[in-house]
Structure formats: structure tokens, C-alpha cells
C-alpha distance (Angstrom), angle and dihedral (degrees) to the residues before:
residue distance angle dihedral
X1 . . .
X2 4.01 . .
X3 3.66 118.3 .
X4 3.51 95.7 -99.1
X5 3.57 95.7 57.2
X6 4.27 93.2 44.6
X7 4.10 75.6 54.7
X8 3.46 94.3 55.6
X9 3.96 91.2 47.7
X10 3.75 99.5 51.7
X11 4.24 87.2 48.2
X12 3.80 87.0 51.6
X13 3.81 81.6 51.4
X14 3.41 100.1 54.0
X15 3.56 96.8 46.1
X16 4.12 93.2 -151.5
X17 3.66 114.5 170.9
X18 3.98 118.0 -123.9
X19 3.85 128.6 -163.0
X20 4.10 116.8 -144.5
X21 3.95 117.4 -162.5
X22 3.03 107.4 -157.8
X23 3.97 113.9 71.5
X24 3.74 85.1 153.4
X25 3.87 94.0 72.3
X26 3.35 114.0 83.7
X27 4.04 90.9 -148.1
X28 3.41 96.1 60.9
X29 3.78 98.7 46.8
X30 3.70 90.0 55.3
X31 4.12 80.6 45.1
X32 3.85 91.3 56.8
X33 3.70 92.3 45.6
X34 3.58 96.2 51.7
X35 3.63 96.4 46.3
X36 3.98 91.5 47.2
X37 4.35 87.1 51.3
X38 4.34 83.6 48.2
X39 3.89 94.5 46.0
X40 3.45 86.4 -127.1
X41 3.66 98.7 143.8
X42 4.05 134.4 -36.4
X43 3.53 114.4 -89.2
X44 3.92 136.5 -122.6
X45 3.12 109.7 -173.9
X46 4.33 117.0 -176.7
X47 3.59 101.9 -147.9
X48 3.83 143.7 72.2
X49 3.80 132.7 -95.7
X50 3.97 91.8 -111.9
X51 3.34 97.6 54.3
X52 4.39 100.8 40.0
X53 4.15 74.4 54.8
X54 3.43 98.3 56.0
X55 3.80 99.1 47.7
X56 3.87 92.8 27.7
X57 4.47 105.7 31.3
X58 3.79 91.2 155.5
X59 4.18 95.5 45.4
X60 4.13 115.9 105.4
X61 3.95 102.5 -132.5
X62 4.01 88.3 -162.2
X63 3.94 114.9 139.3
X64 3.92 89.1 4.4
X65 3.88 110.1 125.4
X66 4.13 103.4 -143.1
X67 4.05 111.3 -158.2
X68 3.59 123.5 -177.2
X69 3.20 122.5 -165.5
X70 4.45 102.4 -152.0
X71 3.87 78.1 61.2
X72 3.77 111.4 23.5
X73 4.23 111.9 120.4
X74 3.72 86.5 -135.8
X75 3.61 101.9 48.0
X76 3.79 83.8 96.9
X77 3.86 88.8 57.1
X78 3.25 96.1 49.8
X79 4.10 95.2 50.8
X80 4.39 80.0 54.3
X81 3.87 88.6 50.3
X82 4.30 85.8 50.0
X83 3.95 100.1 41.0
X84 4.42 82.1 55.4
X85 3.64 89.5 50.0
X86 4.02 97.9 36.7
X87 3.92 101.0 30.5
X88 4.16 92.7 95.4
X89 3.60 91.3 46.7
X90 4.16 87.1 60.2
X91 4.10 94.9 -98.4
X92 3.80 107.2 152.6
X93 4.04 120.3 -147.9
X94 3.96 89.0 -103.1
X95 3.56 96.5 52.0
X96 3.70 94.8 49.0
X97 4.04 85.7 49.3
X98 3.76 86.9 63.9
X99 3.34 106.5 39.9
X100 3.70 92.7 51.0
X101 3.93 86.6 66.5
X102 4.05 83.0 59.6
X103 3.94 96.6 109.1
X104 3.80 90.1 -135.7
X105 3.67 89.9 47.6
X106 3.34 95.5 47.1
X107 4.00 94.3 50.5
X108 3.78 89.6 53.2
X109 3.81 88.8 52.7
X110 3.85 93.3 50.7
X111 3.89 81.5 52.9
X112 3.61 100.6 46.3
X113 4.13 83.9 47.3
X114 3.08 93.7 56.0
X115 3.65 93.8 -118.4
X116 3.79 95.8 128.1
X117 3.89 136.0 20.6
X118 3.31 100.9 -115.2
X119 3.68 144.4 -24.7
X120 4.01 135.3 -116.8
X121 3.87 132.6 -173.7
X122 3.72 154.6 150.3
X123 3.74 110.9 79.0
X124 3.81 80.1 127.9
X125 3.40 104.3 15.1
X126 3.58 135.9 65.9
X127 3.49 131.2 -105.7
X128 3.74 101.0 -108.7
X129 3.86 84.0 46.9
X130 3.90 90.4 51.6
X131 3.99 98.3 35.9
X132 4.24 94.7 35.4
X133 4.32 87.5 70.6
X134 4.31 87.5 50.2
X135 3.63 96.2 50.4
X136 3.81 93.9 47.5
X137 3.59 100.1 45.0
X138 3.87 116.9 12.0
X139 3.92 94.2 36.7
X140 3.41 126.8 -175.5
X141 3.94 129.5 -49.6
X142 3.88 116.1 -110.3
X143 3.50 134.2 -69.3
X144 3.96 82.3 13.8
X145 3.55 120.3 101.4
X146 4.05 95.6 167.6
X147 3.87 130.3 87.4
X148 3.68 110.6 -157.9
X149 3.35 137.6 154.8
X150 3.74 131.2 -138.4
X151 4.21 138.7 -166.4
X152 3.95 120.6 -129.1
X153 4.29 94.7 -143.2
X154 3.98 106.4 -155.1
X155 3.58 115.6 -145.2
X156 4.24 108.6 -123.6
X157 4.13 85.8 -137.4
X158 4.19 124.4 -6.4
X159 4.17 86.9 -115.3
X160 3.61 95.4 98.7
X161 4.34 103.6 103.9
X162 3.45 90.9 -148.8
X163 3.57 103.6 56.9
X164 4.28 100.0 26.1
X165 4.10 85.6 165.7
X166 3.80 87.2 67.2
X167 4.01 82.6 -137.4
X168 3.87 139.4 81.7
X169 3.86 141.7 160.8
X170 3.30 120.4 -116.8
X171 4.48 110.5 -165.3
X172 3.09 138.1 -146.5
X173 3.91 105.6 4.9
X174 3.89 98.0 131.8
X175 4.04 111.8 37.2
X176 3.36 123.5 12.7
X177 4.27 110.0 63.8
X178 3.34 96.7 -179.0
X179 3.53 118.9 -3.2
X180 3.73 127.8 -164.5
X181 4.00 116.9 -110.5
X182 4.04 82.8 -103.6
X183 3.67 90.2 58.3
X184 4.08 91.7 45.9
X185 3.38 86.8 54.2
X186 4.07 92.0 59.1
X187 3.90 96.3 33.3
X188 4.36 77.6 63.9
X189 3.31 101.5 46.3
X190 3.72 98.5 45.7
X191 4.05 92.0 38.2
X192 3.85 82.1 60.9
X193 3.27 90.8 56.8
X194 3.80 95.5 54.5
X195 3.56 88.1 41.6
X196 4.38 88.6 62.7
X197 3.91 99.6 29.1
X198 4.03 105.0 40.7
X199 4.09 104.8 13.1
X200 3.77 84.4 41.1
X201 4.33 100.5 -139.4
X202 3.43 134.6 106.5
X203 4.09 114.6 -93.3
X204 3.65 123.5 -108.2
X205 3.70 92.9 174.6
X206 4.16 119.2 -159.8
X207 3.51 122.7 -159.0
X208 4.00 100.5 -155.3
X209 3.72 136.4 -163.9
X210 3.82 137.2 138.8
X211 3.49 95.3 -75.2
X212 4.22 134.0 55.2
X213 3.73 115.8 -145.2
X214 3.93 99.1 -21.0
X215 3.87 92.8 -45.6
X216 4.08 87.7 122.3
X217 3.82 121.3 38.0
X218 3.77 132.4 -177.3
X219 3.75 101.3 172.4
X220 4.03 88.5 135.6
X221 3.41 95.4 55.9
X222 3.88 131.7 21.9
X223 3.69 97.8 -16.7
X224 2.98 106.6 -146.2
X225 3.53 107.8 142.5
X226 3.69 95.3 65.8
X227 4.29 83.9 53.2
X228 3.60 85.8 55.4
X229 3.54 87.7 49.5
X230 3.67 95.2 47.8
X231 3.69 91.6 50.3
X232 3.65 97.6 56.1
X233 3.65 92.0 54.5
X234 3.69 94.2 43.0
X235 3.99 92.2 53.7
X236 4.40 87.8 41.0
X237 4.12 81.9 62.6
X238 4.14 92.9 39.6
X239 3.60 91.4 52.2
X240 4.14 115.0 14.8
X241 3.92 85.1 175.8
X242 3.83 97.2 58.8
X243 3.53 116.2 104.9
X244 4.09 93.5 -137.1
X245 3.85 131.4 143.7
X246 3.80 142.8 -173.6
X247 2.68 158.7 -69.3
X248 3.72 97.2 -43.5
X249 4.14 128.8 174.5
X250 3.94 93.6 -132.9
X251 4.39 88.7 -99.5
X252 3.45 92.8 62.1
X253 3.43 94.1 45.7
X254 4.24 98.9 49.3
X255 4.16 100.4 20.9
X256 4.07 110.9 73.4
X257 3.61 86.1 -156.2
X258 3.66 95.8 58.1
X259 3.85 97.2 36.5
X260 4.05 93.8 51.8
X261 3.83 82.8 45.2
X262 3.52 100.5 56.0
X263 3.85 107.7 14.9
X264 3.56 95.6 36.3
X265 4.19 106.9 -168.8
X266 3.65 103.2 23.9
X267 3.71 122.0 132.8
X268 3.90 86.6 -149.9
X269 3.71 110.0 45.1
X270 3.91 109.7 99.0
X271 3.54 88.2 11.8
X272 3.58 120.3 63.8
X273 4.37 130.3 119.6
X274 3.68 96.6 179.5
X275 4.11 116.1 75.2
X276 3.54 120.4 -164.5
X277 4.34 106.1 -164.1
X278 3.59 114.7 -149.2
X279 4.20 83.9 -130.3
X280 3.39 144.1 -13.0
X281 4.01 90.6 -86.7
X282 3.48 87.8 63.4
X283 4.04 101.5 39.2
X284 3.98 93.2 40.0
X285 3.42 94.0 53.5
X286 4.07 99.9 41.5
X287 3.86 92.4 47.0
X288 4.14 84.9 58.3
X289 3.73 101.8 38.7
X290 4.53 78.9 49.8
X291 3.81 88.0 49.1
X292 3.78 105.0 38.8
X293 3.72 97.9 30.8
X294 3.52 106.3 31.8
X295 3.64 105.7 27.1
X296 3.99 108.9 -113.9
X297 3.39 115.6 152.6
X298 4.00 102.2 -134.0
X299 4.10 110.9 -148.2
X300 3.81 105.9 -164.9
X301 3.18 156.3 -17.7
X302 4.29 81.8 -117.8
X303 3.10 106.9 -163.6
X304 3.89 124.6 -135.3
X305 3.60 153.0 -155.4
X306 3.79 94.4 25.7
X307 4.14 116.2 138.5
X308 3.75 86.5 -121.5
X309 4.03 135.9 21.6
X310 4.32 105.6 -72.8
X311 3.84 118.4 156.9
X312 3.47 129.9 179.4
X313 3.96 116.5 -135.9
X314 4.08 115.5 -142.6
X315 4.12 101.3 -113.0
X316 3.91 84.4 -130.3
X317 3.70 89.6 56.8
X318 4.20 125.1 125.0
X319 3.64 127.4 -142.1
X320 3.65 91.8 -98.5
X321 4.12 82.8 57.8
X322 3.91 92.2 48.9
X323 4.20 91.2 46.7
X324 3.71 95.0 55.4
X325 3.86 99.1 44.5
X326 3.94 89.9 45.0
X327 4.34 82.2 52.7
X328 4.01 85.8 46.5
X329 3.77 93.2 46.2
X330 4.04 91.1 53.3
X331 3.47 88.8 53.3
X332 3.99 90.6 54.4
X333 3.75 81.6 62.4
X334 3.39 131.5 107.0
């Protein structure tokens, strides 16, 4: 079974129920209907039945629960729950009535209600659109002040000696350009996470940069060694019981050769599955060169950090793309 099927399995097993907003997208509605026939998760699906039939004629709309919000009984709820959350940042009552009829709005507001499990968007919207409703309403969890985002890389077969769990997270490729050493800190600690509870292995988290141990400095110019630096000890104090190591050129981090060589005595070096990037230069560009030149299949952007389960869904995604991210998203659940 690959890991994207055992993913599958323990969603279906949790039976967590997962709103998608966008009922106008004809990807998504064939999505929700192939999740509901896999058991994958229970579907809310924003939308009405005309519409999913227009874009979708062919789809079965059987065990899918369609909300909309111009005619939902609890849109009017939900605008209440928005004006409390909204109301410091100058939001009057009306304006919070209409923007809870905002499909992406109104999806975060099931979620913060507790209506739904968790929440996922942005086949055809983008990822401000998706993310702006999540940061407004759901917030983040606590003791984490970061949203990030993360990619679960797939091994194409386990034979690979540096990566003998066939799996590894890359973070933050999606969200964060270039975060702060405080925000490094929280894009490890909750990329572990993701590592244990969706990727299913124990994290051996790198912190990587240019340099290993001081052997490359750029204190003259962007610094951002000594951030990497910072970071590592940061997340060491957030999470004592983390195996996690830095800062790390990506060698030293994967090859035991090169590790023992130049970080002699870490637990990490040569071993680690969970990458932190020092920015989203750096994590965009290894997640590709991974997928397109060595084969990884990349599941994601996951997104991170938020109170409650929210992912954003790439607008050039597939339905195959919008099945597995719903799976990871019910496994972000609690």
C-alpha cells in the first residue's frame, strides 16, 4: 500500500467531516463525489444542486451535504460569529452579514463553529482569497504565531539510502518568503508535527542553509546564516524533545558520511526527513528539482499552524490533487 493510499485509510477511519467551497468548480464536485463513494471523509459542499449539475451533469450528488450560503438558516449565525471576531478591527454588523455569504468566508465560519472538521479551498481561488478567511476567523493554534505551509515528498521506490522511509517534509515552499528566525522556529516545530501525524515517521528535523556549523558566513551581507542559527536554537527551547539540528547544507543533513564529517555528534546529521528552507527561494525550488528530477510525488502545499485543519488547493490542481489533500486535512483533525 503506498503512503498515500495508508492516508486515505486512516481518513476513512476517522470519519472527520470536511467542507469544500467551491461547488462552482467542476473539479471539486467530482472531488467531493469521489471521496463520499471512498468513505474518505463526509462532504460539505457550498453550492447548490443546479449549479454542481451544470459544471458536473454526469457527478452522483448522493451523501454530499450542499450549503449555500444566500439561503443557508445559519448564514445569520455565522455573520454573529464574524462581527465578534472582526468588530475591533472596525467591521460593522452589516458588513459581517455580507461577507459571511462569501463562500470562502462562510467555510471558515462553519470551521470556526465547529460545524465541520476542517476546511479546504482554492481550486479557483487564490491563495490570499483561500488563506485571508483562516487568518481572520480560525486563527492560529497556541503557542504558534506562524502560518506556513509544507509539502509531503513521496519517495518513487524506498531504495534511495538517503531517504530509507521513502518520505520527507519539505517547509516552507508556499507562504512564508522569508521568514524571520522566530517564524523558522514555528515552521519546525509544526513541520514535525506533519512529519509524525500525516507522513506517519518520526522527525529528524534539519535546519538548512549554505553553511554547516559556521563553515559559511554571510554576516556582511544578508545574514542569514546567523538567522538560521537563531532559529535552530529558538525551536531546541520550543520543543527540547525534537530531534532537530542546524544549520545544515542539505549533504550534511541527508549523507551519514558528510554529517559525521562535519557535525560530528549530532543525532540529526545524515539522518534527517523533515527540511526546514531558510525561504521560499530555497524550499520552492528544492521541492521542484525533488519532483521533476528525482521523482517525488509532492502532496500539498499543507498548510500549518492554523487553530483548526485549512488547506489551500493549487488552482491548477486535478481531482486526484483535491482527494488527497481533503484525506490530509482529516488527518489534521482532532
Amino acid at each position: 500500500m503506498s503512503l498515500l493510499d495508508e492516508i486515505k485509510a486512516k481518513a476513512a477511519a476517522r470519519k472527520k467531516t470536511i467542507v469544500l467551497c467551491e461547488g462552482e468548480d467542476k473539479r471539486v464536485v467530482e472531488a467531493a463525489a469521489q471521496i463520499t463513494k471512498e468513505g474518505i471523509a463526509k462532504i460539505v459542499l457550498i453550492g447548490n444542486e443546479a449549479e454542481c449539475k451544470k459544471v458536473a451533469p454526469h457527478v452522483d450528488l448522493s451523501g454530499i451535504t450542499l450549503i449555500d450560503p444566500l439561503t443557508s438558516d445559519k448564514t445569520e449565525k455565522y455573520a454573529e460569529i464574524l462581527y465578534e471576531a472582526r468588530k475591533a478591527k472596525g467591521m460593522t454588523e452589516e458588513q459581517a452579514h455580507e461577507q459571511a455569504k462569501d463562500r470562502t468566508m462562510f467555510g471558515a465560519l462553519m470551521l470556526k463553529a465547529g460545524d465541520v472538521d476542517g476546511y479546504v479551498s482554492g481550486a479557483c481561488h487564490s491563495t490570499a482569497n483561500t488563506l485571508r478567511p483562516g487568518l481572520q476567523v480560525v486563527k492560529t493554534a497556541p503557542g504558534i504565531k506562524t502560518v506556513s505551509s509544507c509539502f509531503i515528498m513521496i519517495a518513487p521506490n524506498k531504495n534511495n539510502p538517503y531517504n530509507p522511509d521513502g518520505v520527507a517534509v519539505f517547509a516552507d515552499c508556499a507562504i512564508n518568503i522569508e521568514p524571520t528566525a522566530e517564524q523558522l522556529a514555528d515552521i519546525a516545530v509544526v513541520s514535525a508535527k506533519t512529519a509524525k501525524d500525516i507522513a506517519g515517521i518520526e522527525p529528524r528535523v534539519a535546519m538548512l542553509s549554505f553553511s554547516t556549523k559556521g563553515s559559511g558566513n554571510d554576516d556582511k551581507f544578508t545574514q542569514s546564516v546567523p538567522k538560521v542559527q537563531q532559529a535552530t536554537a529558538l525551536a531546541k527551547a520550543a520543543a527540547p524533545e525534537l530531534a532537530l539540528d542546524g544549520e545544515f547544507q542539505f549533504d550534511a543533513a541527508v549523507a551519514p558520511e558528510v554529517g559525521q564529517l562535519k557535525a560530528p555528534g549530532s543525532k540529526v546529521a545524515g539522518y534527517a526527513n523533515v527540511f526546514v528552507f531558510p525561504n521560499i527561494n530555497a524550499g520552492n525550488i528544492g521541492y521542484k528539482i525533488a519532483q521533476r528530477f528525482g521523482g517525488y510525488m509532492a502532496i500539498g502545499p499543507v498548510c500549518q499552524g492554523f487553530a483548526k485543519p485549512l488547506n489551500d488547493l493549487s488552482r491548477g490542481c486535478n481531482v486526484e490533487d483535491i482527494v488527497a489533500t481533503v484525506a490530509v486535512t482529516a488527518l489534521q483533525a482532532e
